[in-house]
C-alpha positions in Angstrom: 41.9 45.0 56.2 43.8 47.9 57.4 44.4 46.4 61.1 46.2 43.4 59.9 48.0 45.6 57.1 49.6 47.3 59.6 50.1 44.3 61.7 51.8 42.9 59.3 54.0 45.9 58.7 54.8 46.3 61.9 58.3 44.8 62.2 60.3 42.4 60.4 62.7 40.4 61.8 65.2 42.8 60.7 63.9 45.1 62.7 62.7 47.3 59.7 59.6 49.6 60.2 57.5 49.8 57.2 54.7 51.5 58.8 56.0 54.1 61.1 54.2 54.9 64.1 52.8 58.3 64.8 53.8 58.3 68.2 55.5 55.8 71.1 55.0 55.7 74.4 58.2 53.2 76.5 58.0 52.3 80.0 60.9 50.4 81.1 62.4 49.0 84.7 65.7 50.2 85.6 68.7 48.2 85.4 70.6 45.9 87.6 70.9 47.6 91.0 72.8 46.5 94.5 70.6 45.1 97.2 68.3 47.8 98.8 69.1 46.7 102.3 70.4 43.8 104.0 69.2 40.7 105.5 69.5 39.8 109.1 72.0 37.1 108.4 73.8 39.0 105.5 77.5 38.1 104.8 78.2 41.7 103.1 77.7 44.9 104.4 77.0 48.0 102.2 80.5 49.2 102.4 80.8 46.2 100.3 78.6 47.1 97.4 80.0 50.1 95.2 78.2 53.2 95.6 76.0 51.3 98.8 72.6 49.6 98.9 70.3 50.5 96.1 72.4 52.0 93.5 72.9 50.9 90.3 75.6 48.6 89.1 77.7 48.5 85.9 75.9 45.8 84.8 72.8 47.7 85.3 74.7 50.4 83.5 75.3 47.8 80.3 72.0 46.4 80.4 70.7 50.0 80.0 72.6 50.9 77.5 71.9 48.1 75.4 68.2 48.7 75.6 68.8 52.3 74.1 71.1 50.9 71.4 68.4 48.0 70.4 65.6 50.9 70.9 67.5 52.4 68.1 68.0 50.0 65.9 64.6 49.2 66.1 62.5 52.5 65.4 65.7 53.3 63.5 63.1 55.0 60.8 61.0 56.6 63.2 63.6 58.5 65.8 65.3 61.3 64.4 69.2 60.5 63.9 69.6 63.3 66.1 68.3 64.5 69.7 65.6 67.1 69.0 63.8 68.1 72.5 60.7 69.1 70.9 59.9 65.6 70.0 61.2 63.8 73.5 60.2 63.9 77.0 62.0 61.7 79.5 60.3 61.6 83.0 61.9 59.1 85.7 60.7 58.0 89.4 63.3 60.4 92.3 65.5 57.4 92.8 69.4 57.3 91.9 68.7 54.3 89.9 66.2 55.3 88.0 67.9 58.4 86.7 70.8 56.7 86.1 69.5 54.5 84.3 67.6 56.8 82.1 71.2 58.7 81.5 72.8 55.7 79.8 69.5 54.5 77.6 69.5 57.9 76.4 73.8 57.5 75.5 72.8 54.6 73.6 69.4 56.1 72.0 71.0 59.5 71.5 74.8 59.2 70.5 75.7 62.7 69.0 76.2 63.0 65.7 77.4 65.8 63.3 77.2 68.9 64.9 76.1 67.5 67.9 79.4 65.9 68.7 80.7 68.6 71.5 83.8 66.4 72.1 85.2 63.8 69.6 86.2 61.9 72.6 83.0 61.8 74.3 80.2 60.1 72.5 77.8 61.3 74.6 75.1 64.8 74.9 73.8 65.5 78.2 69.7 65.0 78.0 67.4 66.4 80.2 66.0 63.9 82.4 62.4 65.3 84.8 61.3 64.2 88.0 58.8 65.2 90.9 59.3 63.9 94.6 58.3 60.0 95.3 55.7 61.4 97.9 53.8 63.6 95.0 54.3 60.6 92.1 51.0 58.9 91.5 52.0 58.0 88.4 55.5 56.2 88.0 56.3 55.0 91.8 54.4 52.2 93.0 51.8 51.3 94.8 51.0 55.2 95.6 50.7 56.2 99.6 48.1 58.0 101.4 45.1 56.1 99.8 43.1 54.7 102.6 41.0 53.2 99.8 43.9 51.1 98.5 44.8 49.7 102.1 41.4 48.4 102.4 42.1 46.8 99.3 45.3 45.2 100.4 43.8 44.0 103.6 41.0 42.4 102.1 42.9 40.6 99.6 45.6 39.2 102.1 41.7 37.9 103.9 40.4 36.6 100.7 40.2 32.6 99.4 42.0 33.4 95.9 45.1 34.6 98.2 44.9 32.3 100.7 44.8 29.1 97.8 47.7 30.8 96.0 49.9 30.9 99.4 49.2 27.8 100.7 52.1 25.9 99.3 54.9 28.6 100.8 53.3 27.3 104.5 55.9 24.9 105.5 56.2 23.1 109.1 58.8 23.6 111.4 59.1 21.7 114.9 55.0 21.0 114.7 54.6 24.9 113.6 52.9 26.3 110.9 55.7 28.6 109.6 54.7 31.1 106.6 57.1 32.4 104.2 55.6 35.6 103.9 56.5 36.1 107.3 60.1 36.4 106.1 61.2 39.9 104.5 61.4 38.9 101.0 62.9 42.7 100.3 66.4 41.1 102.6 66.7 38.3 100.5 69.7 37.7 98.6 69.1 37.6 94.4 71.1 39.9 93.7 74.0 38.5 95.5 74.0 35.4 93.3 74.4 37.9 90.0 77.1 39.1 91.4 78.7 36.2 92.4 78.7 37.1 96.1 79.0 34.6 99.0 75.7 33.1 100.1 74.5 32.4 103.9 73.9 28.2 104.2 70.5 28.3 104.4 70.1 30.0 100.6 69.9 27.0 98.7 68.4 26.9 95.2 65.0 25.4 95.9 64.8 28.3 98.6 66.1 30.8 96.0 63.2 29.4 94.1 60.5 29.8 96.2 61.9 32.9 97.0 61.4 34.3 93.5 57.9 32.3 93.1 57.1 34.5 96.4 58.2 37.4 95.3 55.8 37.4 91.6 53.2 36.7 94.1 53.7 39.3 96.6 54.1 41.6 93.4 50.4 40.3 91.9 48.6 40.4 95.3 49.3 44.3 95.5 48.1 44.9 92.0 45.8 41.6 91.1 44.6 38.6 92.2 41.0 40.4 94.4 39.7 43.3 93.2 42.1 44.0 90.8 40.7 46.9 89.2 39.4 48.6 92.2 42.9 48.5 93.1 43.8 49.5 89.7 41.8 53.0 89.5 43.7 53.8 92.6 47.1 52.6 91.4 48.2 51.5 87.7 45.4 53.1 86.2 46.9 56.5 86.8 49.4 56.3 84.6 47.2 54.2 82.1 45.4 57.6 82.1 48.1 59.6 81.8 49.4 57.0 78.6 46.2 57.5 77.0 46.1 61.5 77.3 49.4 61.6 75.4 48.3 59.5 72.9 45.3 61.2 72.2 47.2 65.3 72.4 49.6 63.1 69.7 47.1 62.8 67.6 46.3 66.5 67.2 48.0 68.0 64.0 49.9 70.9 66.2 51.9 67.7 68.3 55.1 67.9 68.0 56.0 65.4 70.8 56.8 61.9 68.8 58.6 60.4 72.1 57.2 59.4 76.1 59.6 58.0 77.8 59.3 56.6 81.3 62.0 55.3 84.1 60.3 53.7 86.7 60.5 50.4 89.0 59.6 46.6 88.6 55.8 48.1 90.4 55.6 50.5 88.0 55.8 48.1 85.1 53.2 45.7 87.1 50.8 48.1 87.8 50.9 49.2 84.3 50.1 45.5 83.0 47.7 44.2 86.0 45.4 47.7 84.9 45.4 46.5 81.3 44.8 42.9 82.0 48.2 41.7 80.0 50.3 41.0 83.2 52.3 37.4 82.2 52.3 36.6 86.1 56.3 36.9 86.2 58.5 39.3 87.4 59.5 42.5 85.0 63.3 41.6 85.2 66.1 44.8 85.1 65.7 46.5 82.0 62.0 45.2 80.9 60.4 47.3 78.6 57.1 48.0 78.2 56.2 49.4 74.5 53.4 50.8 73.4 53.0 53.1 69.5 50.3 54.7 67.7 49.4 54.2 64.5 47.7 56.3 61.3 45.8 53.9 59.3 45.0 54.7 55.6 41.7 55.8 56.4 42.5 58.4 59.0 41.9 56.3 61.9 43.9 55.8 64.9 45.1 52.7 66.2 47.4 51.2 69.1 49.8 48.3 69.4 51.9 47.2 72.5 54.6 44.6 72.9 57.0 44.1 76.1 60.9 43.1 76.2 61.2 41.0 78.7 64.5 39.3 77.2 67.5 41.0 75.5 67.6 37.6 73.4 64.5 37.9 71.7 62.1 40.2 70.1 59.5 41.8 72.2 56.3 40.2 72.5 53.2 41.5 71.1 50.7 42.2 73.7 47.0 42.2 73.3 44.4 44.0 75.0 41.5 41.7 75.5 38.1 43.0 74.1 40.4 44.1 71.3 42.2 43.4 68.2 45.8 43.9 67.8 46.0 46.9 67.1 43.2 48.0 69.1 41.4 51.2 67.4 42.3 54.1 69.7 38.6 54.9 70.7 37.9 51.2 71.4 41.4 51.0 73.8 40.4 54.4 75.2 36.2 52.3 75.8 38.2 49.9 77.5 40.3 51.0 79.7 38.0 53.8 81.0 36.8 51.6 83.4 40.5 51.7 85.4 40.8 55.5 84.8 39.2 57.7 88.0 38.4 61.4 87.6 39.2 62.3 91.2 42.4 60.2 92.8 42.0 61.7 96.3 38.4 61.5 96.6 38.1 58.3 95.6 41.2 57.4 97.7 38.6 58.1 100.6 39.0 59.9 104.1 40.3 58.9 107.3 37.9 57.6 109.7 38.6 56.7 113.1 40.1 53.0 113.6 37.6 49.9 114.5 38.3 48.7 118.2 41.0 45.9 117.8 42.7 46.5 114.7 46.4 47.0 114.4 48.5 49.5 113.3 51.2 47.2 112.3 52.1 48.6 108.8 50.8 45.5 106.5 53.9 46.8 103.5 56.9 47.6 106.0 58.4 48.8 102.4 55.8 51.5 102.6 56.3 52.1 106.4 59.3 54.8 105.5 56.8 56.8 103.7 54.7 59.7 105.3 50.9 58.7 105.4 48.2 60.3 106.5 45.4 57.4 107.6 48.3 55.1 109.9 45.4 53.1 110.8 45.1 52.2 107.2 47.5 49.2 107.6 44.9 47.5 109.9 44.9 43.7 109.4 40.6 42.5 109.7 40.2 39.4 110.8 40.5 36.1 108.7 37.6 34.3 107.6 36.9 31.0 110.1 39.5 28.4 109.0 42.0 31.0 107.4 45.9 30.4 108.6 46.7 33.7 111.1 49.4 35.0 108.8 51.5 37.8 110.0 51.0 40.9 108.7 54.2 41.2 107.3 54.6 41.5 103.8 57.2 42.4 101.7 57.9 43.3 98.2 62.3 42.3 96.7 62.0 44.6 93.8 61.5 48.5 93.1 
């Protein structure tokens, strides 16, 4: 039928479109960046690091710039040859990295041609790049403060037996003591040291590294997944699901003009995004993962949408699936199933503050999200475990952003 005509069509490995989409929609992680802080035991202070902690690095810079060079080639007969603003918004989370990295995917999705070329020596056209402060972004910057709702969330799922089986093989003994992993600020921990070839403290050897990294997809999946996941999803990635699916459907009005979304965001971002959908692979979005998703016109007038995700400059995106759905999924069917992720009124069903239960602590549960004004700072409480639960710390920390 039509759906697998235009599966079929969709690319060839010579990254030829034969069936243009109508309209895409890219969500990708920015690129390599220094560490955001540093550990307690660190060998390199920021001076160290070019530009400081948290900025991003020229391979970063590179890895960017391929990914608008291979988003090129690949809707090569869908983009215009040249930059037309009418047809392309770029929005990108408030962070240096982020906007940088935006800056050189559009250098290698947008080189000037013709009479766009301003200066021969200079392959480049400046691009307007949008942005709104991280404490008003509900939509790119992960997860979203000042949502009592949420922190319930997070405290019942650190409580909950699904967390508690998938962390029980990071509790390790030490002198007779249970010692948990999670207790240690995975954020501190040095991966990107080892990209850079930097010297590493004794005590970071590779089966820690691993276990490090196996931590972090967890720590990543229990703020998005794992209980509740799309309670926590109408409050979180199913913001910008909406927001996806409300320029989809204005892009299939005859008066859009708009062919192009394009979104610079965080590792969170990209996580939230596919924990909402149900298509998360359980792995961390590396630098540069892109997360694709294009419309379709179908010979009968119909609507449909495909996604895929680059996770891997070596290979070809992978098509992505929305279960309940064929691939592609008809636009009003994707739009039936997501509805259940999308809320009408964030801050209302965020909830209110309400005074704090005797015995709770204050102790923020995401020290990553401790730097960020909130309103209900008894939202971090930590309820008691269930009988025969491990007393974890409440300390737990996300690497990436």
């Amino acid at each position: 039928g039509e759906h697998s005509q235009v599966n079929q069509a969709t690319c060839l490995s010579a990254q030829i479109w034969l069936w243009m989409p109508t309209s895409c929609i890219w969500v990708f992680r920015h690129g390599d960046r220094t560490p955001v802080e540093n550990f307690p035991t660190g060998l390199h202070k920021e001076s160290e690091w070019p530009q400081g902690f948290g900025q991003l690095t020229k391979i970063g810079m590179q890895q960017q710039y391929e990914l608008g060079q291979y988003t090129r080639k690949r809707y090569s007969n869908f983009l215009n040859a040249t930059y037309n603003r009418h047809e392309i918004f770029i929005q990108s989370t408030d962070y240096d990295r982020t906007i940088m990295s935006t800056q050189v995917y559009l250098a290698g999705l947008f080189p000037p041609v013709g009479n766009q070329i301003w200066n021969p020596q200079i392959l480049w056209q400046p691009i307007p790049v949008h942005t709104v402060p991280v404490s008003e972004d509900h939509m790119l910057h992960f997860p979203s403060p000042n949502c009592p709702r949420f922190d319930e969330l997070q405290n019942e799922t650190q409580a909950s037996w699904q967390f508690q089986n998938k962390l029980q093989p990071y509790m390790v003994k030490q002198k007779g003591k249970n010692i948990n992993l999670r207790d240690c600020n995975i954020g501190l921990f040095p991966f990107t040291e080892i990209i850079h070839n930097y010297t590493l403290p004794e005590w970071a050897s590779r089966d820690v590294m691993k276990k490090m990294k196996e931590l972090a997809a967890l720590s990543l999946q229990s703020i998005f997944g794992i209980y509740k996941t799309k309670d926590k999803a109408r409050l979180q990635g199913g913001v910008l699901v909406n927001a996806i699916l409300k320029s989809i459907k204005k892009a299939t009005q005859p008066s859009n003009k708009r062919k192009i979304q394009i979104f610079s965001a965080h590792d969170t971002t990209i996580g939230a995004l596919q924990m909402a959908l149900n298509i998360f692979n359980g792995k961390l979005p590396p630098y540069s993962a892109c997360q694709f998703f294009e419309l379709y016109q179908e010979n009968s007038g119909h609507y449909s949408i495909e996604m895929s995700y680059r996770n891997d400059s070596l290979t070809d995106p992978y098509p992505l699936r929305l279960p309940g759905c064929t691939s592609p999924c008809p636009l009003e069917k994707f739009a039936k199933l997501v509805s259940s992720v999308i809320v009408e009124d964030w801050s209302k069903e965020c909830g209110k503050c309400q005074t704090s239960p005797p015995g709770y602590s204050t102790e923020p549960l995401f020290p990553y999200l401790a730097n960020t004004h909130r309103l209900c700072p008894h939202a971090h409480a930590t309820p008691p475990l269930p009988p025969g639960q491990s007393n974890l710390s409440p300390c737990w920390c996300w690497y990436g952003l």
